[in-house]
C-alpha positions as CSV (number, residue, x, y, z in Angstrom):
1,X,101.3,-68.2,80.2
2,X,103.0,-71.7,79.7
3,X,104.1,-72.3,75.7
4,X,101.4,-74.9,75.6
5,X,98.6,-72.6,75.6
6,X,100.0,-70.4,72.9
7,X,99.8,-73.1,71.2
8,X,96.2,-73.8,71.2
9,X,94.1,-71.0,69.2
10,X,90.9,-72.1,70.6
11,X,92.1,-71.5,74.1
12,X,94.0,-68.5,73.5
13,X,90.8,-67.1,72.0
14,X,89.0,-67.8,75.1
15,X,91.5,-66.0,77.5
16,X,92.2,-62.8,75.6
17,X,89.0,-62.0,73.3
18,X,86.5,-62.5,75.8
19,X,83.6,-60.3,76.9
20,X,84.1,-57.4,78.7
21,X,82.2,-58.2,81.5
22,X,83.5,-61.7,81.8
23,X,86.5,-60.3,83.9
24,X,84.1,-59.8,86.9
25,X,83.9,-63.4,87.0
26,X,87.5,-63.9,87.5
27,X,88.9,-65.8,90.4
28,X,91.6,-66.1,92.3
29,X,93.1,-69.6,92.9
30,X,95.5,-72.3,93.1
31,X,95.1,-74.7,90.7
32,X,94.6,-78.5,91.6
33,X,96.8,-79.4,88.5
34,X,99.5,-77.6,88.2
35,X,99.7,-76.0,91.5
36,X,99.7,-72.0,90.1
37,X,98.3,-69.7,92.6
38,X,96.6,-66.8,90.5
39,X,94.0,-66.0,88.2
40,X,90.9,-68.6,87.0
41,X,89.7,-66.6,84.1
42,X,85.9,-66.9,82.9
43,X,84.7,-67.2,79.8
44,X,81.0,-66.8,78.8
45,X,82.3,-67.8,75.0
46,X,83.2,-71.5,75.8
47,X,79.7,-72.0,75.6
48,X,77.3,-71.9,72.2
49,X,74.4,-69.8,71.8
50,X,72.2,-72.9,72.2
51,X,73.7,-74.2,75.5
52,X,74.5,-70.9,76.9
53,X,70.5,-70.6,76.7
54,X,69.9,-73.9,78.5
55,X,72.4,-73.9,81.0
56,X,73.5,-70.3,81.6
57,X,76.8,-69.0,84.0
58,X,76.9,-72.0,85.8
59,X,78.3,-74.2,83.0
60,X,80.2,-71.4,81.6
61,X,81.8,-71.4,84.8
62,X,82.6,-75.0,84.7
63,X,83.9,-74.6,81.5
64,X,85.9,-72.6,82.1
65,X,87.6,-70.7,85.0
66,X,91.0,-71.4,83.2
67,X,93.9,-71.6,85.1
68,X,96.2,-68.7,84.1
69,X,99.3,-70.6,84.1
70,X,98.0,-74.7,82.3
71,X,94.6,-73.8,80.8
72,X,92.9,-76.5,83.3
73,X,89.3,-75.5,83.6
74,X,87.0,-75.5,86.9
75,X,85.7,-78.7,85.3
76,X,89.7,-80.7,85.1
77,X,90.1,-78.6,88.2
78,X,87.7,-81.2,89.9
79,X,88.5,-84.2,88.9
80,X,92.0,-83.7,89.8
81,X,91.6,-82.6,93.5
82,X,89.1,-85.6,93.4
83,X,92.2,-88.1,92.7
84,X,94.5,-85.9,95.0
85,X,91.7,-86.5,98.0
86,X,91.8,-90.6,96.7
87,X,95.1,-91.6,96.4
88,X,98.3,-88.6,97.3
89,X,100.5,-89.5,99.9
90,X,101.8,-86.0,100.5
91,X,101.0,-84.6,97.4
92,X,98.5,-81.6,97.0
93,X,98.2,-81.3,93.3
94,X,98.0,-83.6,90.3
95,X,101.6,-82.7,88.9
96,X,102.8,-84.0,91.9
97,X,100.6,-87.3,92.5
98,X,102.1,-88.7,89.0
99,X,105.5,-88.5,90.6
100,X,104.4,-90.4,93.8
101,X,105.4,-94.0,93.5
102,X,101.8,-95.5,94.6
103,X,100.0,-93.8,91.5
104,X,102.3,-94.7,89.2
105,X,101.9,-98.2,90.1
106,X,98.3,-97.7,89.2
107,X,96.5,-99.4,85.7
108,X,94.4,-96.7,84.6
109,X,92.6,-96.1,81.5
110,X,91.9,-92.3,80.2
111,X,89.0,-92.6,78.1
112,X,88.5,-89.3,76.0
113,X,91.3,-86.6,77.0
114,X,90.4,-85.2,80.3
115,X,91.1,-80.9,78.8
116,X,94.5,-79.9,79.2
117,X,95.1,-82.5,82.3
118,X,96.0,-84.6,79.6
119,X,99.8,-83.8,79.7
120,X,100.1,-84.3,82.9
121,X,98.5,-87.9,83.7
122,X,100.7,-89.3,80.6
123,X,103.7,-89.1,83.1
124,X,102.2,-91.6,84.9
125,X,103.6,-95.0,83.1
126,X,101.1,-97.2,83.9
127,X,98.3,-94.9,81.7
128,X,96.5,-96.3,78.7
129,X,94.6,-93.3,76.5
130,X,92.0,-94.2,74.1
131,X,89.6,-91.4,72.4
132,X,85.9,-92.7,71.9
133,X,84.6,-93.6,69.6
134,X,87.8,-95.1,68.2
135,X,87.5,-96.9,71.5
136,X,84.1,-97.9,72.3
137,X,83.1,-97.3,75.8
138,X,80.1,-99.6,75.1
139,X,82.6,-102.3,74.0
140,X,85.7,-101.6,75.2
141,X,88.4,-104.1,73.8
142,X,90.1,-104.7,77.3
143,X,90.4,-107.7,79.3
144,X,88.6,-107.9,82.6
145,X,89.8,-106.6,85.6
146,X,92.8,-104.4,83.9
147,X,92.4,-101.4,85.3
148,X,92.7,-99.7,88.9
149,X,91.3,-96.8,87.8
150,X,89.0,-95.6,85.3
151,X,88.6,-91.6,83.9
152,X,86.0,-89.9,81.9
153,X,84.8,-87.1,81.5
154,X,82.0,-85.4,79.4
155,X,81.9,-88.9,77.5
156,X,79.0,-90.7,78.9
157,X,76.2,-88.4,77.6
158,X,77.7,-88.6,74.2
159,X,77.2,-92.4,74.0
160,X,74.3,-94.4,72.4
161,X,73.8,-96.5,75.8
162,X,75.1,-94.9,78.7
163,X,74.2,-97.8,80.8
164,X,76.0,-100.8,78.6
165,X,78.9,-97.8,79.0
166,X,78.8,-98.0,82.5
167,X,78.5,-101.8,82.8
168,X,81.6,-101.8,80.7
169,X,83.6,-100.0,82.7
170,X,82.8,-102.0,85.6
171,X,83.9,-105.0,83.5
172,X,87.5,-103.4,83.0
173,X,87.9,-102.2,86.8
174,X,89.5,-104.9,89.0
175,X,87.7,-105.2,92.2
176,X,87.9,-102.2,94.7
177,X,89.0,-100.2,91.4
178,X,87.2,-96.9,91.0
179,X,86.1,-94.8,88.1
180,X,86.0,-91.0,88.3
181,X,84.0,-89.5,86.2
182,X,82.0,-86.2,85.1
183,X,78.8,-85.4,83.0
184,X,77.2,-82.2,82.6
185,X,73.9,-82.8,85.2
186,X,70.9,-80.8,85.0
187,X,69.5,-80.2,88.5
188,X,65.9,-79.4,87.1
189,X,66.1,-83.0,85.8
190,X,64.5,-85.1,88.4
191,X,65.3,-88.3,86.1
192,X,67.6,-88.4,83.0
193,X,66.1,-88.8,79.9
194,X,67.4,-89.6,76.1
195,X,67.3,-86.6,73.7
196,X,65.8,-89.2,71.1
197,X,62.9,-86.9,70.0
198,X,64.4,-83.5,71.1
199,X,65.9,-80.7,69.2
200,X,69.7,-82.0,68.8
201,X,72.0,-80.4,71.6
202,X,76.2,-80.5,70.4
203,X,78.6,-79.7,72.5
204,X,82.4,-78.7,72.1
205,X,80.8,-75.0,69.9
206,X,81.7,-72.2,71.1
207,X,80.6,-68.7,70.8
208,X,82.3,-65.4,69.7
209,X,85.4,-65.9,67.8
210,X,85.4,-68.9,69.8
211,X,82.7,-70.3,67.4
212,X,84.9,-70.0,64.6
213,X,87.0,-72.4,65.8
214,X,84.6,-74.8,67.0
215,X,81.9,-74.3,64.4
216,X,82.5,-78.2,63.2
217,X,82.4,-80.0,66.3
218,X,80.2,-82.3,66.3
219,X,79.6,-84.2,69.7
220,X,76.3,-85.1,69.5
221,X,74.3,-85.9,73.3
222,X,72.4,-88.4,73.6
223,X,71.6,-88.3,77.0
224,X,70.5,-85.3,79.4
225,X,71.4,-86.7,83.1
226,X,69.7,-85.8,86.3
227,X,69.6,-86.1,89.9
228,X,69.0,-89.9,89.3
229,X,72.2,-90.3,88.4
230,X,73.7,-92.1,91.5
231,X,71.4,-94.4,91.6
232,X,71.9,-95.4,87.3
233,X,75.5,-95.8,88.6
234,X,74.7,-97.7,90.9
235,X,72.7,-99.9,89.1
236,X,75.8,-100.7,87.0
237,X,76.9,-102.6,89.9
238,X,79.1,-99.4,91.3
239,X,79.4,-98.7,95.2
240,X,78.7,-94.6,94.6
241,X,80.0,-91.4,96.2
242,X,80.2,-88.1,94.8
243,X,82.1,-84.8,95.3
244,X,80.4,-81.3,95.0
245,X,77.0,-81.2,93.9
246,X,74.6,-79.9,90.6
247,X,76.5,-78.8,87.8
248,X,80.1,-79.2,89.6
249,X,79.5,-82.9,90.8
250,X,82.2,-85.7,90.3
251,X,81.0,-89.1,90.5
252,X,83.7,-91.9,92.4
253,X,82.1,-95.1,90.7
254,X,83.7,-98.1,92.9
255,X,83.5,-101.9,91.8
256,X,83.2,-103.3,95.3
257,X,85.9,-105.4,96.7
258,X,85.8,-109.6,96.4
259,X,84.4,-110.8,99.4
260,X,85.3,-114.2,100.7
């Protein structure tokens, strides 16, 4: 285990006070980010009471799944072999993209720390990293056309007005720029809905001893997506693909290309 993850009570909490039958979930893997072949440990405490009730082992599985080695979850995990699969030359994980001269030529905005990715997309010197709502997605303060690449995650569904947040980050893409996102999506959901007249959902608690170190977070959704979501994208103005599918799904947002 790297120093970094010492470092960080809430994680070390998940990886060595977990349930005892959590272990059966374990995986074996090489990580997308750092490249570690080993275990992806699962923990059903990265999940509070509430949401493990709602969503069960499939987001607890997202949410964890930690790589042994950087503490990337399944979730991080994703969205890096997404960018790998969009723009490596010869590279096959995240810590190697940033070195490869193309991606660091990139403009790209993190919006909300992407989990422990983080540390490893801040090599790349051409990376701007705001935290919402310091930096409102729904008004970002950036010019038009700035960025090449766009990356949230867990952020949209925590936002008054998803859409305005989507139409904003087309805004800030330059033409043929992408943004790469995730959001927890409900496959029951045949359309997504606000939570404006439902109990409130948080998320960012945890359960176990987990809980007591997450008891005061306090990200508030506003916004339960479904299998609509494409086509909301879409409606931003976004040429859409997507990678993996229900709970796992990584959206590639694409401002389309200038045409004469």
């Amino acid at each position: 285990m790297t120093a970094g993850l010492r470092e960080d009570p809430g994680l070390w909490l998940l990886l060595h006070l977990r349930r005892p039958g959590d272990r059966r979930r374990d995986r074996q893997g090489t990580c997308s980010v750092c490249g570690w072949s080993g275990r992806q440990l699962y923990s059903s405490w990265v999940l509070s009471r509430q949401l493990a009730r709602r969503w069960g082992d499939a987001l607890a599985a997202r949410e964890s799944l930690f790589c042994e080695r950087c503490g990337c979850s399944l979730r991080v995990r994703r969205i890096a072999s997404v960018l790998v699969d969009l723009y490596a030359g010869g590279a096959t994980t995240l810590a190697e993209l940033v070195r490869e001269d193309a991606f660091r030529a990139l403009r790209i905005a993190e919006i909300n720390s992407i989990g422990r990715m983080h540390p490893f997309l801040a090599e790349a010197p051409g990376l701007t990293h705001v935290e919402y709502p310091e930096e409102d997605i729904q008004a970002l303060s950036f010019d038009d056309e700035r960025f090449d690449l766009v990356l949230t995650s867990e952020t949209l569904e925590h936002v008054p007005d998803p859409h305005l947040a989507l139409r904003e980050t087309y805004r800030v893409l330059r033409p043929g720029g992408r943004h790469v996102f995730t959001v927890p999506v409900d496959p029951s959901l045949t359309a997504t809905r606000s939570r404006s007249g439902l109990a409130p959902e948080h998320h960012g608690r945890g359960g176990g001893p987990f809980g007591l170190v997450t008891r005061r977070a306090d990200m508030l959704a506003h916004t339960d997506f479904g299998r609509d979501l494409p086509e909301i994208v879409g409606a931003a103005g976004f040429d859409v693909h997507t990678d993996g599918e229900g709970i796992e799904l990584v959206v590639i947002a694409t401002r389309p290309a200038e045409r004469a």
